[in-house]
C-alpha positions as CSV (number, residue, x, y, z in Angstrom):
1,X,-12.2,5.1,-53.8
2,X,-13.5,8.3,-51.9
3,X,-16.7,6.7,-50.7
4,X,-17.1,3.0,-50.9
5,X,-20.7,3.3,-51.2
6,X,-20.4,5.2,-54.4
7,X,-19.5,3.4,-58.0
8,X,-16.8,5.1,-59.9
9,X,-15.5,4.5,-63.0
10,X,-12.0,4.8,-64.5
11,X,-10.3,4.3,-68.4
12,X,-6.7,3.7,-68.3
13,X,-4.0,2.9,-70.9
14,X,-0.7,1.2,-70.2
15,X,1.9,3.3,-72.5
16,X,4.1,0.1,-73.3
17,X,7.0,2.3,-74.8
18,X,7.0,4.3,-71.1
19,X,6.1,1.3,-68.8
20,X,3.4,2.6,-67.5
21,X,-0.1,3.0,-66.6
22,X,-2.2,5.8,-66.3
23,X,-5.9,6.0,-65.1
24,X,-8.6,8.7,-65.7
25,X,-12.0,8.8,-63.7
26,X,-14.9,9.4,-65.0
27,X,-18.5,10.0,-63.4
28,X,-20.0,6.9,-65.4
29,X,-19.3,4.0,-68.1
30,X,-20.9,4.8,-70.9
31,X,-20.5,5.7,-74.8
32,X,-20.3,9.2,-74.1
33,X,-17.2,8.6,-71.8
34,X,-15.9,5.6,-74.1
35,X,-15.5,8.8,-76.7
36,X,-14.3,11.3,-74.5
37,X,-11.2,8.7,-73.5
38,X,-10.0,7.8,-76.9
39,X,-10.3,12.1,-77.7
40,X,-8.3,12.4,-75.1
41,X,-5.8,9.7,-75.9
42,X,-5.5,11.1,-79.4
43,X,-4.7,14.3,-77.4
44,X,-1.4,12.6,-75.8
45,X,-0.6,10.8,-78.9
46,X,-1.4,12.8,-81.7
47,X,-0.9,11.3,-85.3
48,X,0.4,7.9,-83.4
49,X,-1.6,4.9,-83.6
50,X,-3.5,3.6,-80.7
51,X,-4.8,0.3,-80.1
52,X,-7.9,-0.4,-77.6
53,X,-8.0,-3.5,-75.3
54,X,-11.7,-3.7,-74.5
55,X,-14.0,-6.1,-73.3
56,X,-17.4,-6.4,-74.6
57,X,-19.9,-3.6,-72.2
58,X,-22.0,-2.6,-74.2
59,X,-21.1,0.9,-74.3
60,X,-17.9,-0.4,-76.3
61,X,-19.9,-2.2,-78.8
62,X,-22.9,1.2,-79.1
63,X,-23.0,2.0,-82.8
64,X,-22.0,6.0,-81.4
65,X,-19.0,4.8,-80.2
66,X,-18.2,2.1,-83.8
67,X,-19.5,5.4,-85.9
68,X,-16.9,7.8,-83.9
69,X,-13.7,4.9,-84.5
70,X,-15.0,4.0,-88.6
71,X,-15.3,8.1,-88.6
72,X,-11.7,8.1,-87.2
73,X,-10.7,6.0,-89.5
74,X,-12.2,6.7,-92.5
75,X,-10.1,6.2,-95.8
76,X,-7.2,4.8,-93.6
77,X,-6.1,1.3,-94.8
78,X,-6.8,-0.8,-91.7
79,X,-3.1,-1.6,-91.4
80,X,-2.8,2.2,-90.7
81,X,-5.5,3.0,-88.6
82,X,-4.9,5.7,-85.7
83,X,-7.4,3.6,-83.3
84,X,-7.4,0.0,-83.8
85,X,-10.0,-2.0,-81.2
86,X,-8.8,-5.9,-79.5
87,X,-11.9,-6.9,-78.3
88,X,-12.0,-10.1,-75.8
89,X,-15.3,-10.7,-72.9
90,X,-12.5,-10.1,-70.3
91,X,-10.5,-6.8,-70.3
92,X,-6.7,-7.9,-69.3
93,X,-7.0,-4.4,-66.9
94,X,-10.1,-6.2,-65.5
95,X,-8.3,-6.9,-62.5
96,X,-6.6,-3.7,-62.2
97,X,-9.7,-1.5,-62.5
98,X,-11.2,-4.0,-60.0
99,X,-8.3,-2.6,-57.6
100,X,-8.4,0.8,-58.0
101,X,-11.6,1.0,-55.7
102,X,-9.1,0.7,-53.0
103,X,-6.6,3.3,-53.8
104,X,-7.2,6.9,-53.5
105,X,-6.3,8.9,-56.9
């Protein structure tokens, strides 16, 4: 973290196919960064289908944020869908975004 007085916020994805884990900051959690992730996952993965591990902030349950993924989606079978949402109330990267406070990016 650069200042441990000051609240960042990251996204990440774990790329199973690659083994690895990537993190992007952001100035704030919120819907408007919730969107800006996923566009730029969909940058990195094109046509491929991505699925979301999320907990349940609020800003991932906005109806901004379900509009954007149903407009995503939209006439997609939902076996097919290019972003699929696993929603649990604890992230699995809970503990790794809890971490990264302490690591300098």
């Amino acid at each position: 973290m650069k200042n441990e007085n000051e609240k960042q916020s990251y996204y990440g994805y774990l790329d199973i196919r690659q083994g690895t884990v990537v993190l992007k900051e952001f100035k704030v959690a919120n819907t408007e960064s919730a969107i800006a992730y996923v566009k730029h996952l969909r940058e990195i993965y094109k046509n491929k289908k991505i699925k979301l591990i999320q907990d349940g902030a609020g800003y991932h349950r906005a109806a901004e944020f379900q509009t954007y993924l149903e407009d995503l989606n939209k006439g997609v079978e939902q076996k097919d869908w290019l972003v699929e949402r696993l929603v649990g109330r604890m992230c699995a990267f809970g503990t790794i975004w809890a971490r990264t406070k302490h690591i300098s990016l």
